[in-house]
C-alpha positions in Angstrom: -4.6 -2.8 -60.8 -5.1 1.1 -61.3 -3.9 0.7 -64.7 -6.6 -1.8 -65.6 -9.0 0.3 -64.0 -8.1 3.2 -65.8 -8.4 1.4 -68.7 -11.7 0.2 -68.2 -13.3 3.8 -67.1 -12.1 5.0 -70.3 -13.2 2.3 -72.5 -16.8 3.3 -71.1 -16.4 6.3 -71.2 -15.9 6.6 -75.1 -18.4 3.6 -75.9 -21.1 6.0 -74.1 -19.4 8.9 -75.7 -19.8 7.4 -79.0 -23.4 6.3 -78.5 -24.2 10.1 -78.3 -22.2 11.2 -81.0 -23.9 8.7 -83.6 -27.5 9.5 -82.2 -26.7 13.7 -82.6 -24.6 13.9 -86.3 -27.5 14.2 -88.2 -28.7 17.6 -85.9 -28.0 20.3 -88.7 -29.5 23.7 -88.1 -30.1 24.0 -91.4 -32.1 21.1 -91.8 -35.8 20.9 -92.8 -36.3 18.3 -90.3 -37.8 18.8 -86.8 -39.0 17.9 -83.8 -42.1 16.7 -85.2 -40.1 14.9 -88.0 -38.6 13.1 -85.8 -41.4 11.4 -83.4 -43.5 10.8 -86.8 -40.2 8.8 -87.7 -40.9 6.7 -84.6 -44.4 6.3 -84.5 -44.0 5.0 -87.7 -41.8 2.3 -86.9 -43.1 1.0 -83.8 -46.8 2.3 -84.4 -48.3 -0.6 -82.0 -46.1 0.1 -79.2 -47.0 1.8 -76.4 -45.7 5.4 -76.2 -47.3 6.8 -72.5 -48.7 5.5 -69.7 -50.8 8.2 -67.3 -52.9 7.4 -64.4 -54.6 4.0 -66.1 -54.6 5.3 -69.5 -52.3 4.2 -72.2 -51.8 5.6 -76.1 -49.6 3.9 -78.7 -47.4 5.2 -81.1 -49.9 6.0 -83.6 -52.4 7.2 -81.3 -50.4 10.0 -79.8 -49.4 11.1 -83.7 -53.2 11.2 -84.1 -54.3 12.9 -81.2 -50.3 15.3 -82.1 -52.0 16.2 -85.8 -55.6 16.7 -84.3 -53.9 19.7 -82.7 -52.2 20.9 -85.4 -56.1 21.0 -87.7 -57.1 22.8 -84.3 -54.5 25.6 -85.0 -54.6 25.6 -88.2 -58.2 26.5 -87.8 -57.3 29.1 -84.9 -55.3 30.9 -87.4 -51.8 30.2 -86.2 -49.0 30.2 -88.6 -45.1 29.4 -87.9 -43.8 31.8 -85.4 -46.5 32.3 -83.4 -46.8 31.6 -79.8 -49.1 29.2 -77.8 -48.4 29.1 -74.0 -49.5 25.6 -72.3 -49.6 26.1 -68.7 -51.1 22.5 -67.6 -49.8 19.9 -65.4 -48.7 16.4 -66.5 -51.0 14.8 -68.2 -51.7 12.1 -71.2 -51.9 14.7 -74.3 -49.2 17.2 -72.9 -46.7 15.9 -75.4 -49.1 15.7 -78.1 -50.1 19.0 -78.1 -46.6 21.0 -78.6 -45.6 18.3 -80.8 -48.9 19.0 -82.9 -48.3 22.9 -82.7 -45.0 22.0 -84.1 -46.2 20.2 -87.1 -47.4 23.4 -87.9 -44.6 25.9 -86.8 -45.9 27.1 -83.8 -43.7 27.6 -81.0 -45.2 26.3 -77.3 -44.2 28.1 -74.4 -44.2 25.5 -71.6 -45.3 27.2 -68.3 -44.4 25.8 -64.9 -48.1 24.9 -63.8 -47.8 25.6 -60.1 -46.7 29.6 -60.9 -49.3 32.0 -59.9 -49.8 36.0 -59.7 -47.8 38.6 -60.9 -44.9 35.3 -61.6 -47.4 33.9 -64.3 -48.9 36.8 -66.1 -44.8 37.7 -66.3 -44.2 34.5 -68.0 -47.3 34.3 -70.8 -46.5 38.3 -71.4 -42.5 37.2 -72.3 -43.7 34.7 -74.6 -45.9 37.1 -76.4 -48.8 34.0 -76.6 -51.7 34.9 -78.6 -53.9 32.3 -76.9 -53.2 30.1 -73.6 -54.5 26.3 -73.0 -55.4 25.2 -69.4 -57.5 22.8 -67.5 -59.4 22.6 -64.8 -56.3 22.4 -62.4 -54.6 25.5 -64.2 -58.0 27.6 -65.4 -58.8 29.5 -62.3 -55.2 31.0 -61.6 -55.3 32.2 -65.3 -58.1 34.1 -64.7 -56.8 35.6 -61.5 -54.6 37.2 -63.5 -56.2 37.5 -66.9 -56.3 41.6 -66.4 -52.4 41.2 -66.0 -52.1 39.9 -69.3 -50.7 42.7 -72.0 -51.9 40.7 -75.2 -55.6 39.5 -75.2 -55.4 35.8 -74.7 -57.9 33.3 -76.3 -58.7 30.9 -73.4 -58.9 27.0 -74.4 -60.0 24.8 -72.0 -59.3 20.9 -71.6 -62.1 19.0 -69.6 -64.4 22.0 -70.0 -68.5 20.8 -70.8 -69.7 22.6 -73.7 -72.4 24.3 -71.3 -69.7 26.2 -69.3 -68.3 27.6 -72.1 -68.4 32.2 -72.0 -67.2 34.2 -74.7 -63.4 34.0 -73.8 -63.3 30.2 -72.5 -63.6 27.8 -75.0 -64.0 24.0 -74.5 -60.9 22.5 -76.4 -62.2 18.8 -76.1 -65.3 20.3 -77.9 -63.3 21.8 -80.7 -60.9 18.7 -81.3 -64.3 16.7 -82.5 -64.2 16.3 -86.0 -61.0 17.7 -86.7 -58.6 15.9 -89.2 -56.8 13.1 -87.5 -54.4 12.6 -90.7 -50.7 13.9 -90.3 -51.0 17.6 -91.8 -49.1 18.2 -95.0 -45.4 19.1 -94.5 -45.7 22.3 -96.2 -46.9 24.3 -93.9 -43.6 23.7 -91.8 -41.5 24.0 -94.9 -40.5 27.6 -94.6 -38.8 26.5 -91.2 -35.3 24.8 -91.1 -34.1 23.2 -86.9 -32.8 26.3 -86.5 -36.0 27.6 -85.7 -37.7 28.2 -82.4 -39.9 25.0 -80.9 -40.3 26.1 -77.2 -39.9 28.5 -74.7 -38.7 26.3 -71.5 -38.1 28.8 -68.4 -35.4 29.3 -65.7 -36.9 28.3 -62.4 -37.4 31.8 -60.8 -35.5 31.0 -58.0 -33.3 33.7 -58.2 -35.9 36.5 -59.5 -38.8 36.0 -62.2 -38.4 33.2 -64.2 -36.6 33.6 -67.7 -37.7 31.9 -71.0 -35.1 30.4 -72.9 -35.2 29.7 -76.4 -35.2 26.2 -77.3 -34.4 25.4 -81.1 -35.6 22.8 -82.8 -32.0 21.9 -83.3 -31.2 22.0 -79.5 -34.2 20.0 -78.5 -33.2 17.4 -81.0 -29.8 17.5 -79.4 -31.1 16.7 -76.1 -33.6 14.0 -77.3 -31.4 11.8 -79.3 -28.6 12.5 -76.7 -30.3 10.6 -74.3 -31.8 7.8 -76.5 -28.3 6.8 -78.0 -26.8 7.4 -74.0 -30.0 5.5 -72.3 -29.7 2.9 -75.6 -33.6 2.1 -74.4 -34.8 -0.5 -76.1 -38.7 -1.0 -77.4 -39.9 -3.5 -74.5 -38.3 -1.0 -71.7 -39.9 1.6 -69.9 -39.1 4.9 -68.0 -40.3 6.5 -65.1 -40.8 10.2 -64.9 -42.3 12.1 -62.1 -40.5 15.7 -63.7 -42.7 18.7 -65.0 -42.8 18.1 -68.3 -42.5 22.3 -69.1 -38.6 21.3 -67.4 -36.0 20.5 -69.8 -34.9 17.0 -68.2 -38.8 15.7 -68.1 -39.7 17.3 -70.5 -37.1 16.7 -73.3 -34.6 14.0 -72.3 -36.7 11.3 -71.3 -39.2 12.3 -73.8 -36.5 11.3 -75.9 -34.4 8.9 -74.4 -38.0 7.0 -74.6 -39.9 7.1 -77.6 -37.1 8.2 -79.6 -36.0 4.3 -79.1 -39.6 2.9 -79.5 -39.5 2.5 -75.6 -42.4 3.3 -73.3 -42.6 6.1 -70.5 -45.2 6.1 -67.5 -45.5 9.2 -66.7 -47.1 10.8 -63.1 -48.6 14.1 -62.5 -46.3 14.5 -59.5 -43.7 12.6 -57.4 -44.6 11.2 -54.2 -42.2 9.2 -52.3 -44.8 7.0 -50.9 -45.4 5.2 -54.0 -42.4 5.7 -56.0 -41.0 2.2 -55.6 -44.5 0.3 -55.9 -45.0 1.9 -59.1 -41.5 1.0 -60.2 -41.9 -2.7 -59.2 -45.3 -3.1 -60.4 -45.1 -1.5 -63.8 -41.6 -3.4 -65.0 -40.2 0.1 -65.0 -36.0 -0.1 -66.4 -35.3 3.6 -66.0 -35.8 6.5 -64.1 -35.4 10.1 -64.7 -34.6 12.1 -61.9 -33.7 15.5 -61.1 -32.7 17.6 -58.3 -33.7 16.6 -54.4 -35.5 13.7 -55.6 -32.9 10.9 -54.5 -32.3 12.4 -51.6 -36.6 12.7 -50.7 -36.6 9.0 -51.8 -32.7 8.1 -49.4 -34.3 9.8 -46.3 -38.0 8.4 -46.9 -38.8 5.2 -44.2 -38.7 1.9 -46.1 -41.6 0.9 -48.1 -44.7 -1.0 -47.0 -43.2 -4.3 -49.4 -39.2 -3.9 -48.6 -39.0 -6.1 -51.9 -40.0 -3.0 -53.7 -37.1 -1.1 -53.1 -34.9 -3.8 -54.3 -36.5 -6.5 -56.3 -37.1 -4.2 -59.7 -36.1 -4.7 -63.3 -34.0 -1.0 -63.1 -31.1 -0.8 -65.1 -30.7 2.9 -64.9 -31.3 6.2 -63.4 -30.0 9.2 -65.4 -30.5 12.6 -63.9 -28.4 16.0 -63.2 -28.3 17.2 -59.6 -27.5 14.1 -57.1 -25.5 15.4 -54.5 -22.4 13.8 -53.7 -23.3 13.1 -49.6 -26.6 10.7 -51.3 -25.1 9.2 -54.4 -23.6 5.5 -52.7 -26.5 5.4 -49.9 -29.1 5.9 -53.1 -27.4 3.0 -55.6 -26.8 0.8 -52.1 -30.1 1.0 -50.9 -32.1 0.8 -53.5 -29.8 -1.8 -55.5 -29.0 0.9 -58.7 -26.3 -0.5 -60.6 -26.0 2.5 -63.3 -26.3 6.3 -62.1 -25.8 8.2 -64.8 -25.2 11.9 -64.0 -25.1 15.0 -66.4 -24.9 18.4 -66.1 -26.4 21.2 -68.2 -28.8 23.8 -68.4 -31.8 24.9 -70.3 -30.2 27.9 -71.9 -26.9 27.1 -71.7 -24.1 25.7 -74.3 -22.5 23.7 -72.4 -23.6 19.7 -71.9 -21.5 17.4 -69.9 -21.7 13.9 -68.6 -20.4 11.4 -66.1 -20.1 8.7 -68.8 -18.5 6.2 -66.4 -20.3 6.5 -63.1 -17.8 7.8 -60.8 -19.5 9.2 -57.4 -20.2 12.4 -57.2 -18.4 13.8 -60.2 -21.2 15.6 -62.5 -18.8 15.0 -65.6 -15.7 14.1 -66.9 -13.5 15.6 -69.8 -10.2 13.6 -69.8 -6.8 15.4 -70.9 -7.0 13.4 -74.1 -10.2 15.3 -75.2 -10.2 18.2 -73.8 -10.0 20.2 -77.3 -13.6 18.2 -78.3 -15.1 19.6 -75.4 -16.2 23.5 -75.4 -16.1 23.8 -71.5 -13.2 25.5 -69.2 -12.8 26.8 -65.8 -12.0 30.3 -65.3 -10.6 32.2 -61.7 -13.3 34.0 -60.3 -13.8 36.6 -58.1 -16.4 36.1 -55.4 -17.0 39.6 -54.3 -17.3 41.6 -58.0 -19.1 37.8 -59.2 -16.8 38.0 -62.3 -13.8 36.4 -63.6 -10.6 37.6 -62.7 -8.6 39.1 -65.7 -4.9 39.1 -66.2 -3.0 42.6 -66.6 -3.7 42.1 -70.5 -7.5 41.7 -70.1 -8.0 38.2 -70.6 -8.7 35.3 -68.1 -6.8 32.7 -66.3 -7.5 29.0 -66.6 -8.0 27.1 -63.6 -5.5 24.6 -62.5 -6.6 21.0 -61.5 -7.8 21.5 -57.9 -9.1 24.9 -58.1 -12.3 26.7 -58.0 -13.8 28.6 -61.0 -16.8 29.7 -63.1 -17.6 26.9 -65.5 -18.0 28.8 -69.1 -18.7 26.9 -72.6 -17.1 28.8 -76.0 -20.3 30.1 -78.2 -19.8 28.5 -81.9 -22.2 28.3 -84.9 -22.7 24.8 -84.9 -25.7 23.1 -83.1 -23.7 21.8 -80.0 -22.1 25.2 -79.0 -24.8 27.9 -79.9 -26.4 29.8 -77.9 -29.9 30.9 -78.7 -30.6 32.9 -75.2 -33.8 34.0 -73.7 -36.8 36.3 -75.4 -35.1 39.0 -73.3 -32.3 40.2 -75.1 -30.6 42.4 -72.2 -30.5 38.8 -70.2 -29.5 37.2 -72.4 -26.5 39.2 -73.1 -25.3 39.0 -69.6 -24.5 35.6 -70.3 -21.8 36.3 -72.5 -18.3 36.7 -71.2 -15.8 38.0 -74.1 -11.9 38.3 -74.1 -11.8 35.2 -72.3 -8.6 33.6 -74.0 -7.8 35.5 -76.6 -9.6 38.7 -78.0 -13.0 39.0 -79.4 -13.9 35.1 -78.8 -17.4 34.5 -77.0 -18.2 32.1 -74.0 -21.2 31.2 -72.0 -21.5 31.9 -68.4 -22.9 29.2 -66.8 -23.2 31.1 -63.3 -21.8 27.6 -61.9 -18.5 26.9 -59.7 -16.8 23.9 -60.1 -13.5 22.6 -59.9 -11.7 19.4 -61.9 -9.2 16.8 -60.6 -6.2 15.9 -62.7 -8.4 13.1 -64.3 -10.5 15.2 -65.8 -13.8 14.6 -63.4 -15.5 17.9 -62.5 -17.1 18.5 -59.7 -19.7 21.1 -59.0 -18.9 23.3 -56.2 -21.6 26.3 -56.0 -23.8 28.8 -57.8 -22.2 32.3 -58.8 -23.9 34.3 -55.5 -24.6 31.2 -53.2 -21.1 31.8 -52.4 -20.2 34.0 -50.1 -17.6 35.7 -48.0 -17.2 35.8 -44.2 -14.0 36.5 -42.2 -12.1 37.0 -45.2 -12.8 33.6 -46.6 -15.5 32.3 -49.4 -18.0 30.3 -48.4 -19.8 27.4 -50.4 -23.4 26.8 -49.3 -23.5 23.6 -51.4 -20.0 22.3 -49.0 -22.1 23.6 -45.7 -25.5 22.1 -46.9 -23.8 18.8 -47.7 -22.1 18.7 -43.6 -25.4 19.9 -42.4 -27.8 17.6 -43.8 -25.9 14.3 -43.0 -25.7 15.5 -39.5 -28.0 13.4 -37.2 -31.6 14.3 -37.1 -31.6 16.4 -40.2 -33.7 16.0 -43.1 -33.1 18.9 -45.3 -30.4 21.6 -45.2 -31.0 25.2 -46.9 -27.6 27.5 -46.3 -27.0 30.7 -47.5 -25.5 34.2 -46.1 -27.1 36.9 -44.6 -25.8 40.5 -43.3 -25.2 41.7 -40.0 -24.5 45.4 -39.1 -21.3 46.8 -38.5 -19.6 43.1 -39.4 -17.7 42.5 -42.6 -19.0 39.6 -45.6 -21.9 37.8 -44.6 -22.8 35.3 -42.2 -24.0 31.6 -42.5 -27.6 30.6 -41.9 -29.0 27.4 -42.1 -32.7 26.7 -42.5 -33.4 22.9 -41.6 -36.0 20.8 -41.9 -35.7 18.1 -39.0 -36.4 14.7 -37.9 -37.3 13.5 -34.7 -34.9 13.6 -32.3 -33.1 16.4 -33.7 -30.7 18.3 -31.4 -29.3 21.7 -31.4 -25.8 21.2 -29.7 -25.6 17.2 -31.5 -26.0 19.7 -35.0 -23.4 22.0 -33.7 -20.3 19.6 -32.4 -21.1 17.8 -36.0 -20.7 20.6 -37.8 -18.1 22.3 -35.9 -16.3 18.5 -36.5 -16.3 19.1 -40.5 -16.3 22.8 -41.3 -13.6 25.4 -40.7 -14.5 28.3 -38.5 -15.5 30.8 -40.7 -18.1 28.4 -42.2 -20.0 27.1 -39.7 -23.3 28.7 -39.2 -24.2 31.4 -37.0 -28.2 31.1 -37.7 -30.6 28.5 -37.4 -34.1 29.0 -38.5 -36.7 25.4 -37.7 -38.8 25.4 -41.0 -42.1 24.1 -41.1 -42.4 23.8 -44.1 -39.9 24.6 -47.6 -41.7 25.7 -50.5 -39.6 24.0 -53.4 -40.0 24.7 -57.5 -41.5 21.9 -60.0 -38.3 20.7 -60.1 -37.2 20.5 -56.5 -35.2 23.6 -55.8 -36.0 25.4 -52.8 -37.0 29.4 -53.1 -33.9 30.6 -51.3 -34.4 34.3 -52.0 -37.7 34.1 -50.1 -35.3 32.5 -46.9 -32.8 35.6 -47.7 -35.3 38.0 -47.4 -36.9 37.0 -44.1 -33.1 36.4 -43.0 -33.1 36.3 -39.2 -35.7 38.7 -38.7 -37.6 37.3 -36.2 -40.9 39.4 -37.0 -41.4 38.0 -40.8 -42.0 34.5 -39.6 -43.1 32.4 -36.9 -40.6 29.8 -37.5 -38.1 29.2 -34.1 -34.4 31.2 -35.3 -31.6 30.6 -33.2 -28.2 32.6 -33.0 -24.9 30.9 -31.8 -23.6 32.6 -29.2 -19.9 31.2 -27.7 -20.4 27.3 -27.5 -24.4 27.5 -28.4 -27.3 28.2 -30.1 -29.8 30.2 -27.9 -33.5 31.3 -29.3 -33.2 34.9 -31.0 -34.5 37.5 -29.2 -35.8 40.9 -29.8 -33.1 41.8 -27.1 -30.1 40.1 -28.9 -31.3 41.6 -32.1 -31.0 44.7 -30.8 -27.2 44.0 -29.3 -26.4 42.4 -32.7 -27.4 46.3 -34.5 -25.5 48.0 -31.4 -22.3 45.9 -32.0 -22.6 44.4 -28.9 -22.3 40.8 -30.2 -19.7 39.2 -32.8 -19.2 36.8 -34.1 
């Protein structure tokens, strides 16, 4: 029976495998075809279908390459000529895609800017991207101009939804100057001097960790991403996908971009994701695939049942694709809500290395069997949690992980589309990111900042980010291991962990910020955890959020819970410090006998 079985994951396995590798051959850097080539290919061929779907409003095929080469007149008109830089900081809505995809008929590269930044974060992200004019809305225009003195360069303001009459001298009406302009697909030439190699977007790192970074996105890598997922999705031209992602995010905004309408498919898009009506937009709009990303299957696991139960399970979905589902959700999401096909991958923006779960084994985020490792450009290396580098042998170079064990996940830099890496508009960052000596001297490999570790079948597992870990007691810590024990203990909706100092004690220790259900108990939380963790990682701080401010795509802003730590005076939030056998409240008098060394833990 195992034998069968084996035989069976690997025959899907290499069907899926070789759906990709047929959609992604003709990907050349070198190429004269783009981005742009690419979707007029499409709305050529299925120029009646219907491309997006947003908020009642529909376009077809040929009406988004209309509305895509009205754009491109408009910046041809602006002055804009390949290489320069438009920054798009606008929420989901109908002509998102049309507009970058117009600016690249014409060369220009679109810097996609998360729409809920603000402040000193967003006049850091249009200066990186060196923008000579910025496009808003109404949603996005007044926290521009907050920060409009911030800017370095002088930005041209264009407006969508703007009247005419509340146009000034630096806020344009874009709606305005769209009348009249050419709807007819602008001549080829002025892209010409532009092979895929060439720069199409700027897609940023979340800023969780610090200010966001903007990563380069080739026309060649964006292509790689799009037909990726329409030859693994194999969408067909009466389907249609669901995406409630950011579409300035890689996975919203490039691989269901292409996984639909690269395949003639349709994709009804939302401006954000609510819970509420997820599965009664699902049912009612024939929907066959979903996107997802990050938290979102768990929000939609832990949400009450829907008003219509038959929502939840009486759908036309096929398939949910996605990076990020944790392994403690995975069977309770396909149980619940019926999902036959979960289709995991793992990847980043910036990164070189792309991996995928081609079979659907729970809770692996990809597999590279024995029999393939050499077509695959990914390794494990030891790693040293305290220094957050490799470990190196007595001859300089790295070890390879064994089956079983824990190491930085790093991808070997090539020329070739798959295994370049085109890093961020900051060249000192994006040098970081390249770890050389690794196997043999002078070769190049891609830090992905991820742990992982990989089972003798080849399944890899994702373990932690590089400086989640931490050490306590002598021993290394996963907050990803922690989070998953302390969010399936009863009463808890979310679990945030991660390490904090305490004076005069050695590593750091574990604190877990917890959103909570009704019902929720401190001493129920700790005999759970206690039950599945070793000592040195259970945690020694509680803090009760409120509220958890998350990114556009769902990651929580840990380094804002770091710096508050367990100081009781930075937020009004309840923090609790275990203490023998319990949690008691943290005091201003047990703060002060933690600094005198009067407690230990």
């Amino acid at each position: 029976m195992r034998l069968v079985a084996n035989i069976k994951r690997d025959f899907v396995f290499l069907k899926r495998l070789i759906r990709i590798l047929r959609r992604i051959k003709s990907v050349n850097p070198d190429s004269h075809n783009l981005v742009c080539d690419d979707f007029e290919a499409a709305a050529t061929k299925f120029p009646t279908n219907t491309a997006i779907t947003f908020e009642g409003k529909s376009l077809t095929y040929q009406q988004l390459d209309t509305m895509a080469n009205r754009y491109a007149h408009w910046g041809r008109q602006r002055g804009l000529k390949p290489g320069d830089t438009v920054a798009l900081f606008l929420p989901n809505r109908l002509d998102y895609l049309a507009i970058w995809i117009g600016l690249n008929k014409i060369g220009v590269v679109s810097a996609l800017i998360n729409n809920s930044l603000t402040g000193p974060g967003l006049a850091h992200c249009i200066n990186i991207s060196v923008a000579s004019l910025t496009i808003v809305d109404q949603t996005t225009r007044t926290c521009f101009q907050e920060i409009e003195s911030q800017v370095e360069r002088h930005q041209a303001l264009w407006v969508l939804d703007l009247a005419r009459d509340d146009e000034s001298e630096n806020c344009r009406s874009l709606d305005a100057a769209l009348k009249g302009v050419s709807s007819v697909r602008p001549d080829r030439e002025f892209r010409s001097s532009l092979t895929a190699h060439s720069v199409a977007l700027y897609i940023y790192t979340s800023g969780t960790t610090g200010l966001p970074k903007a990563a380069k996105i080739s026309n060649a890598r964006a292509q790689l991403y799009m037909k990726a997922f329409a030859g693994l999705t194999s969408m067909k031209p009466d389907d249609k996908l669901y995406c409630v992602l950011p579409l300035y995010h890689s996975t919203g905004g490039l691989c269901a971009i292409g996984a639909a309408l690269l395949n003639g498919a349709g994709l009804v898009l939302k401006r954000k994701f609510s819970a509420s009506q997820f599965w009664s937009d699902v049912r009612s709009q024939g929907i066959t695939h979903i996107v997802y990303i990050g938290e979102l299957c768990r929000y939609l696991t832990n949400s009450p049942p829907a008003p219509n139960p038959d929502d939840e399970t009486k759908h036309k979905v096929r398939m949910v694709f996605g990076n990020g589902m944790r392994p403690e959700v995975w069977d309770h999401f396909k149980a619940r809500f019926r999902i036959k096909d979960v289709l995991e991958f793992y990847g980043s923006t910036e990164g070189n290395v792309s991996l995928f779960n081609l079979d659907g084994h729970s809770g692996a985020i990809a597999r590279v069997p024995k029999f393939l490792k050499k077509s695959f450009n990914v390794r494990l290396v030891r790693f040293d949690v305290e220094s957050e580098m490799p470990d190196r042998q007595s001859n300089g170079l790295c070890y390879e992980c064994k089956p079983g064990e824990i190491g930085e996940a790093i991808g070997q830099i090539a020329g070739d589309a798959r295994h370049a890496f085109s890093g961020y508009a900051d060249k000192a960052a994006s040098q970081k990111k390249i770890l050389t000596d690794v196997f043999k001297k002078g070769d190049q490999w891609f830090r992905t900042g991820d742990l992982m570790k990989q089972d003798k079948a080849g399944y890899l597992y994702f373990i932690d980010r590089i400086g989640d870990t931490f050490r306590w007691k002598g021993e290394n810590v996963s907050t990803s291991e922690v989070a998953e024990y302390s969010a399936a203990a009863p009463g808890v909706e979310e679990a945030i962990i991660y390490g904090v100092v305490v004076p005069n004690q050695d590593g750091k220790a574990g604190m877990a910020s917890l959103i909570t259900r009704e019902g929720f108990d401190l001493k129920t939380f700790k005999d759970f955890v206690d039950s599945k963790l070793p000592t040195w990682a259970r945690p020694k701080f509680i803090r009760l959020l409120h509220d958890a401010e998350t990114t556009g795509t769902f990651k929580y802003k840990k380094m804002d819970l770091i710096k508050v730590g367990y100081d009781i005076t930075l937020t009004t939030d309840p923090i609790y410090v275990c203490i023998g056998e319990d949690f008691v409240p943290l005091t201003a008098e047990i703060l002060a006998d933690i600094a005198a060394d009067k407690i230990r833990f």
